[in-house]
C-alpha positions as CSV (number, residue, x, y, z in Angstrom):
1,X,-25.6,42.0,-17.4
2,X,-22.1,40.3,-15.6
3,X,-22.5,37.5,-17.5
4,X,-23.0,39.6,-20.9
5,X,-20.0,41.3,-20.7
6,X,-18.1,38.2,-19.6
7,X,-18.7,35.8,-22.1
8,X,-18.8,38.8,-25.1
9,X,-15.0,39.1,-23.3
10,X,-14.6,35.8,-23.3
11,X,-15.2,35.3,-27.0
12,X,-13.2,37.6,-28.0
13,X,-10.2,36.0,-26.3
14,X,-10.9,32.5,-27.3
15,X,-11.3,34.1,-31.4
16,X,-7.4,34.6,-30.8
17,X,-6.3,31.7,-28.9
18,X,-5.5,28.7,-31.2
19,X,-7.0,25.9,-28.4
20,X,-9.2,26.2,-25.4
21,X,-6.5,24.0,-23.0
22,X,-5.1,28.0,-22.9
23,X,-8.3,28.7,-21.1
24,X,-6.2,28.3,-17.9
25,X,-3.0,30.3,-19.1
26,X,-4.5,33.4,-21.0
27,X,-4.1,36.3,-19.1
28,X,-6.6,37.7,-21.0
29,X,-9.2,35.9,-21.1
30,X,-8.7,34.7,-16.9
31,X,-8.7,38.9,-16.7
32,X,-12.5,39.4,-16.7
33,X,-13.2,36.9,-14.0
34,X,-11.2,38.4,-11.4
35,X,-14.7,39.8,-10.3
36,X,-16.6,37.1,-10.1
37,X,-14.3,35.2,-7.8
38,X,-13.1,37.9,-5.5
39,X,-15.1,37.5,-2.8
40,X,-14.6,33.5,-2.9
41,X,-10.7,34.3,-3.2
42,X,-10.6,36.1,0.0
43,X,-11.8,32.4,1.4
44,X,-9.5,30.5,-0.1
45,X,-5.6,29.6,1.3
46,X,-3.0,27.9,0.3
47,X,-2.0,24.0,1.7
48,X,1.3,23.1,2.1
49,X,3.2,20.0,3.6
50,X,7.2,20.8,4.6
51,X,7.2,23.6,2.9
52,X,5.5,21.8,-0.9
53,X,2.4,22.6,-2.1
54,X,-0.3,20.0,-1.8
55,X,-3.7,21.6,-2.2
56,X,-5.6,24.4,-1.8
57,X,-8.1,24.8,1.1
58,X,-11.3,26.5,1.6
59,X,-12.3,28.8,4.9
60,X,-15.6,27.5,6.5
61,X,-15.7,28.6,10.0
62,X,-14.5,32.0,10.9
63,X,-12.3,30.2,14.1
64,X,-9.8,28.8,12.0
65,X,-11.2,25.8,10.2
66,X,-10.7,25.1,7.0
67,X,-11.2,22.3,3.9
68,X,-9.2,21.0,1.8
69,X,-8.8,17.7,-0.6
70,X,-7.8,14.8,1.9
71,X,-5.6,12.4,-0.5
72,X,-3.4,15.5,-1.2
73,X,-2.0,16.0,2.6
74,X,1.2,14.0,3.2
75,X,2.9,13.0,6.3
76,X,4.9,16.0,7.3
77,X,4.5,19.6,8.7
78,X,1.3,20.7,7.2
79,X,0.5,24.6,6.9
80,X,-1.5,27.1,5.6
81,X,-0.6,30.0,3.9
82,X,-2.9,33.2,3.4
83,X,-3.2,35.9,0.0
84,X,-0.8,38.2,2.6
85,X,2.4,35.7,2.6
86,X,1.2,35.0,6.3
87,X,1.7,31.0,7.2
88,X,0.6,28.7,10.1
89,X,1.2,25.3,11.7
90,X,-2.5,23.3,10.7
91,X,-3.7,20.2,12.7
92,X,-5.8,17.5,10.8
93,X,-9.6,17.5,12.8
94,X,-11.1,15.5,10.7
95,X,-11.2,13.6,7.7
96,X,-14.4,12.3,5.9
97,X,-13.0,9.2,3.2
98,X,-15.8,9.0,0.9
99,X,-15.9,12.8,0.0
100,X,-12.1,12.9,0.5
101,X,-12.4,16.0,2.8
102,X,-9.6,16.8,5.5
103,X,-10.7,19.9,8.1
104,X,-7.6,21.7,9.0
105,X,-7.9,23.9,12.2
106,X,-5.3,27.1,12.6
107,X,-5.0,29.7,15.3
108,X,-6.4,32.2,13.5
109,X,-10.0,33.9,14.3
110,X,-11.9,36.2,12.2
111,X,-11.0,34.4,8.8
112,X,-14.4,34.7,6.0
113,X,-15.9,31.4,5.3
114,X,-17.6,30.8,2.4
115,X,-21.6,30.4,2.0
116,X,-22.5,27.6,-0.2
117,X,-25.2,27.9,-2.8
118,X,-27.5,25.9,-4.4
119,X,-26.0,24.0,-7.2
120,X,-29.2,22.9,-8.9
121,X,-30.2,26.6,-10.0
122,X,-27.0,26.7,-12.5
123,X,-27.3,24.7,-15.5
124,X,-25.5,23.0,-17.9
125,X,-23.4,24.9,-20.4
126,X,-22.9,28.1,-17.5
127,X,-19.3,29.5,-17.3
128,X,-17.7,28.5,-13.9
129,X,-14.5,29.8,-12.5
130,X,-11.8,28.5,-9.4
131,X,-10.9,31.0,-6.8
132,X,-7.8,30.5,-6.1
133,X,-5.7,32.9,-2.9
134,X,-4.8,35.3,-5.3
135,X,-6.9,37.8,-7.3
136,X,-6.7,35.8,-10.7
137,X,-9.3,32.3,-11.1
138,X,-7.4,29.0,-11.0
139,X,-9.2,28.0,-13.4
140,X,-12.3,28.5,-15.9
141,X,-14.8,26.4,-17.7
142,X,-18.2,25.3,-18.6
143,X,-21.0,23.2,-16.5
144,X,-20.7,20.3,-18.5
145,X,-22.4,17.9,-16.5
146,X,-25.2,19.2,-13.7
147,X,-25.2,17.3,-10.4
148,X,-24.4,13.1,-10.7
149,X,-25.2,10.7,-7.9
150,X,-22.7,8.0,-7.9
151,X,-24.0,4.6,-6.0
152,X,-21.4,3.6,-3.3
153,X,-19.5,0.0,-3.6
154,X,-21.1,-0.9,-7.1
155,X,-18.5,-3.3,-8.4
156,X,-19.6,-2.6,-12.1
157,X,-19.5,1.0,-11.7
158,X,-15.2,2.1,-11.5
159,X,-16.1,5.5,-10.4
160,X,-17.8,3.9,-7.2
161,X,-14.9,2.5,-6.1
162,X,-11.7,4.3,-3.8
163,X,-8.9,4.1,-5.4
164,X,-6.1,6.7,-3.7
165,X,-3.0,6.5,-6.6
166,X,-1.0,9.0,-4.1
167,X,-1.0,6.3,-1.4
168,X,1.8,4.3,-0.4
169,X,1.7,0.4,-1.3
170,X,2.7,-2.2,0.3
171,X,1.7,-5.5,-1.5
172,X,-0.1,-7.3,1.5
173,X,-3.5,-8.5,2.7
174,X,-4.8,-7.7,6.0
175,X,-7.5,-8.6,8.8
176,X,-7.9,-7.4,12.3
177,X,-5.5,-8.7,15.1
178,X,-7.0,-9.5,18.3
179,X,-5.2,-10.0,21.3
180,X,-6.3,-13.7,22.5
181,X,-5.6,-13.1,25.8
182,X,-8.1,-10.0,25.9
183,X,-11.4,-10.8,26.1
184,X,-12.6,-7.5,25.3
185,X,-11.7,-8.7,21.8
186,X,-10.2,-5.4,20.6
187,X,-8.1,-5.0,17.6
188,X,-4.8,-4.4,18.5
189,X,-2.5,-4.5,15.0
190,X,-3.5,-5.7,11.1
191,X,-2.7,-9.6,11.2
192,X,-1.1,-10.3,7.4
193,X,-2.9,-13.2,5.5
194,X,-0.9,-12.6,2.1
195,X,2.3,-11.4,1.1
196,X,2.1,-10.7,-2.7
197,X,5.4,-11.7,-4.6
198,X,8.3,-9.1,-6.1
199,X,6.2,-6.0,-3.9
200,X,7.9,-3.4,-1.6
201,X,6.4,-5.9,1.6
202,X,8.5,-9.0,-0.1
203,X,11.3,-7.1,-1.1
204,X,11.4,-5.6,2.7
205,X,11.2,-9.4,4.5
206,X,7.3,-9.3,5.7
207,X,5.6,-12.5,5.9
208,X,2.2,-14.4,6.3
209,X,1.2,-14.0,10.2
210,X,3.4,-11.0,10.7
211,X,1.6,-8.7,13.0
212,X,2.0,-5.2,11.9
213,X,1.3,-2.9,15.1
214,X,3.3,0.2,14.2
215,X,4.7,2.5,11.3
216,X,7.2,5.2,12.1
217,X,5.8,5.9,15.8
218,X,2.1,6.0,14.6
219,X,0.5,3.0,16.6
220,X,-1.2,0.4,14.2
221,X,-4.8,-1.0,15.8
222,X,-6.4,-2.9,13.0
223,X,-6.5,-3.5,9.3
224,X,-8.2,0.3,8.7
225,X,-5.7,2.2,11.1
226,X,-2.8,0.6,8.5
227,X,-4.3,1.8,5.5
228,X,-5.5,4.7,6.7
229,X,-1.8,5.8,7.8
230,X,-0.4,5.0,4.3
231,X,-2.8,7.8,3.3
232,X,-0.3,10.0,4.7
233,X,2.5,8.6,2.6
234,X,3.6,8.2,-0.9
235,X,5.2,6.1,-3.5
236,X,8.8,5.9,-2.8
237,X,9.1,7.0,1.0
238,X,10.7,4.4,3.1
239,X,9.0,4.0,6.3
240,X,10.0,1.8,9.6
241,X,7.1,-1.2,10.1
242,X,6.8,-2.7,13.8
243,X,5.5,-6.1,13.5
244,X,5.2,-8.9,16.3
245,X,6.5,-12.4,14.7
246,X,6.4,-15.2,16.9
247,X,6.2,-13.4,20.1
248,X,8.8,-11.4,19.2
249,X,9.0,-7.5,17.9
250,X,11.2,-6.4,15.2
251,X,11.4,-3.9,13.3
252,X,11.8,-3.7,9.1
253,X,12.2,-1.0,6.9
254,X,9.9,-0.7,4.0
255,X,10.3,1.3,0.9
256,X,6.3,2.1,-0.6
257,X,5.9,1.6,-4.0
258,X,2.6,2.7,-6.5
259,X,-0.5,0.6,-6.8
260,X,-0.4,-1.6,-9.3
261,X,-2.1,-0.3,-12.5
262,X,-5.0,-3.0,-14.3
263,X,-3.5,-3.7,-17.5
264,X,-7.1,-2.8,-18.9
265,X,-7.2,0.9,-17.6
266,X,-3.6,1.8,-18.9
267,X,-4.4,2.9,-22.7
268,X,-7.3,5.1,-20.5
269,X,-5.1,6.3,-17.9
270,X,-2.7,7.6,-20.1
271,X,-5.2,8.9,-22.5
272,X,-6.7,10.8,-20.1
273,X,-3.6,11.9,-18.6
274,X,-2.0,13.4,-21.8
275,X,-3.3,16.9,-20.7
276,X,-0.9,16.7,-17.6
277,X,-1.6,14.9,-14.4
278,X,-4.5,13.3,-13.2
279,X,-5.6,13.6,-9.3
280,X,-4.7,10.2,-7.5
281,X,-7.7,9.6,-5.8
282,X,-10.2,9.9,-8.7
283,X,-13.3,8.0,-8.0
284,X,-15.5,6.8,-5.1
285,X,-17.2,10.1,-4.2
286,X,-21.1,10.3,-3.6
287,X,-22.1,13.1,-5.6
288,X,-20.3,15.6,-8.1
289,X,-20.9,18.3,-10.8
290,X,-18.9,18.0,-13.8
291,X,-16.8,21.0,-15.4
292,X,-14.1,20.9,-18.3
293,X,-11.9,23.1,-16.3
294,X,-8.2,22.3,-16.4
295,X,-7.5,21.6,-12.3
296,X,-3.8,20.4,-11.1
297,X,-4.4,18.3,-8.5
298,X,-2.3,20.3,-6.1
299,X,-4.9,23.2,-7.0
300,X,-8.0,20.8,-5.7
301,X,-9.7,21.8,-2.5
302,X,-10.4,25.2,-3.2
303,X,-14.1,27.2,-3.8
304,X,-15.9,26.8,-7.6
305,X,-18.2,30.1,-8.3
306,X,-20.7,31.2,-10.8
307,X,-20.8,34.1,-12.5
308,X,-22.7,35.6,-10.2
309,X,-19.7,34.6,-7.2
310,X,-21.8,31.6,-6.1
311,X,-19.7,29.3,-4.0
312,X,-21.6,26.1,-5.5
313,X,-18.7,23.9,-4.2
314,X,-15.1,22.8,-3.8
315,X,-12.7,21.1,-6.7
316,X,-12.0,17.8,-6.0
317,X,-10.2,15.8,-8.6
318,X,-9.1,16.6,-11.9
319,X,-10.3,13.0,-13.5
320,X,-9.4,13.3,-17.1
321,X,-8.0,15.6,-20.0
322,X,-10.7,18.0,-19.5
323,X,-12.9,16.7,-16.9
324,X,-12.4,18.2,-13.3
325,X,-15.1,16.9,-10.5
326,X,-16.5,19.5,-8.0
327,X,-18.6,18.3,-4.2
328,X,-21.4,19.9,-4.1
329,X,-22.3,22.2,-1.2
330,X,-25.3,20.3,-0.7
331,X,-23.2,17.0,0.1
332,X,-20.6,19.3,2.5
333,X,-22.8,21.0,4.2
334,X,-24.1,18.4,6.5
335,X,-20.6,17.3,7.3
336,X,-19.2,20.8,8.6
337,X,-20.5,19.7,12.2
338,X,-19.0,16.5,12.3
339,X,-15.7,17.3,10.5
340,X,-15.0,20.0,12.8
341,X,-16.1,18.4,16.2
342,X,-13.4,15.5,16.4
343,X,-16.0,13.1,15.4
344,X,-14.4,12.3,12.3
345,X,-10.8,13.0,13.8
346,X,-8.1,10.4,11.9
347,X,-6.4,7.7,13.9
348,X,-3.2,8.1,12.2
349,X,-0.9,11.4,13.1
350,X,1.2,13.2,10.9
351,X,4.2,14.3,12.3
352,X,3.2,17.8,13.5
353,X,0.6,16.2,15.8
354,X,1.5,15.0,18.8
C-alpha cells in the first residue's frame, strides 16, 4: 500500500517537473519519502574535517562507532555532527581499502545503528531513497542495476582497479626500504626508484634513491604507509617530506598535485561529469548495486532504504551523470568486527590522533 501511494505521488510530481535531474531538488516530490527514510535518518550523521563537510556517516554500533566513505576524510580535525546541531572529535579505527570504508569511533553511547537487509529481495526498477541527518532523503531513484560482482585486479576490467582522484600526487615510484644493517629485514621508509619529470616530486628537488621516511610528523615505514598517508591529503596541500639522502636527513617541501588523467578516459570523464561532480575514488570495489540517484560525493557514506525503510546499504560513489554505486550490506556486514576491533586500524594519523 506505501509504495502505492508513493509512486501515484511520485508521478504526479515528475508530470510537472520538466527533467528528472530535479528528482533531487523538488520539494515535492522528496516530500512523500520523508517516511520511508525516517527511521534510517535517525542513524545517519554528518562527517566533517576542520569544520568542511566531507561525507556522511552511518551509526553501526550503539557505543559510538560509525561508517563513512574512506577517500572522503582529509588530514585534519575530523568530527561528527548529529540531526540536534550536537558535534564530536571522531578517531579513524579502521579503514578497509577495497570497500573504501573508514570506522569512526565517538564518545557517545546509546546512538541507533542501523540493521542491514537483504539486498537480493528488491529488484530492479524499485524506488530507492538516501537518508540523510535530517528528515528529507538525500536523494531518490530507481534500482537500476541489482547486485554486480566486480573481479579484483583485472587489468581489462577499469572498474577493478583503485583509482583515489582525491589523493595527493607526487610523481614517484616506490619500493620498500630496508635497513641493511637490521637483519630483521623490516621496512623502514619507501626507497624512490623513479622520479617522473615536470611533477610536484621534480619540481620539489626529490630524486632516485631518496629515502622518504616521514611526511609532516606521520612516520613513513614502506612503500604502502606513503601512499596510504597521501590518502589523507589532497591536490594542492603542500606537505613537509623527510627523506635520508646519502646518510644524511633533510627535509623538502612538497606541493601535491592531481593524478594524471589517461588521455583516453578524458572525453568520458567529462561526459560523465557534466551532471556535477564525480566521487574521486570511483572504481575498485568488490560488489555494488546500481541506482540513478543523483549523490555529491560529500553526501556518500550514508544509509540507502527501500520503500519499505530497508537499510539495503551505504552510498559509495557517485560514478557518472546518473549512476551512484551503493555496498551492499551483505559485503559490510562481515567487516563490522574487524573494522571496529583495531584490526584494520590505518598506519597513517591524521592530525587529531595522537
Amino acid at each position: 500500500m506505501l509504495a502505492r501511494i508513493l509512486t501515484s505521488a511520485l508521478i504526479l510530481c515528475v508530470v510537472s517537473s520538466p527533467a528528472s535531474a530535479q528528482l533531487t531538488a523538488n520539494k515535492r516530490i522528496l516530500a512523500p519519502f520523508k517516511t520511508v527514510v525516517a527511521k534510517a535518518s535517525e542513524s545517519t550523521v554528518r562527517v566533517r574535517c576542520d569544520d568542511q563537510d566531507a561525507s556522511l556517516g552511518t551509526v553501526v554500533f550503539e557505543d559510538g562507532y560509525i561508517l563513512t566513505k574512506a577517500s572522503e576524510l582529509r588530514n585534519g580535525i575530523i568530527s561528527v555532527r548529529f540531526a540536534d546541531g550536537t558535534e564530536y572529535e571522531a578517531e579513524i579505527v579502521g579503514r578497509h581499502r577495497g570497500t573504501d570504508l573508514a570506522m569512526l569511533r565517538v564518545d557517545v553511547k546509546g546512538l541507533k545503528p542501523v540493521k542491514f537487509a537483504d539486498v537480493t529481495k528488491t529488484r530492479v526498477g524499485h524506488w530507492l531513497a538516501a537518508a540523510g541527518p535530517s528528515t528529507e532523503p538525500v536523494a531518490i531513484g530507481i534500482l537500476s542495476a541489482g547486485l554486480r560482482k566486480i573481479p579484483a585486479d583485472d587489468p581489462f576490467n577499469e572498474e577493478s582497479i583503485i583509482v583515489n582522484h582525491n589523493r595527493g600526487y607526487m610523481g614517484i615510484r616506490l619500493e620498500d626500504y630496508k635497513d641493511p644493517n637490521d637483519k630483521g629485514g623490516k621496512s623502514v621508509g619507501a626507497l624512490i626508484t623513479e622520479v617522473t619529470r615536470n611533477t610536484p616530486a621534480s619540481k620539489a628537488g626529490l630524486k632516485i634513491k631518496d629515502v622518504i621516511v616521514a611526511v609532516n610528523n606521520t612516520k613513513v615505514v614502506g612503500r604502502a604507509s606513503l601512499q596510504e598517508t597521501l590518502e589523507y591529503f589532497r591536490p594542492g596541500e603542500s606537505v613537509m617530506v623527510t627523506i635520508q639522502r646519502e646518510g644524511e636527513e633533510k627535509q623538502i617541501k612538497l606541493t601535491l598535485g592531481p593524478a594524471p588523467v589517461d588521455p583516453s578516459e578524458a572525453r568520458s570523464r567529462i561526459q560523465n561529469s557534466m551532471g556535477g561532480e564525480l566521487s574521486g575514488r570511483r572504481s575498485g570495489f568488490p560488489a555494488i548495486i546500481q541506482t540513478d540517484m543523483v549523490v555529491k560525493p560529500n553526501d556518500c557514506g550514508g544509509p540507502v532504504v527501500d520503500l519499505e525503510g530497508n537499510v539495503l546499504g551505504i552510498n559509495i560513489a557517485r560514478a557518472g551523470r546518473v549512476e551512484t554505486w551503493i555496498l551492499p550490506g551483505d559485503l559490510i556486514r562481515p567487516l563490522l568486527d574487524d573494522l571496529r576491533s583495531g584490526k584494520l586500524a590505518p598506519t597513517a594519523l591524521t592530525r587529531n590522533e595522537k
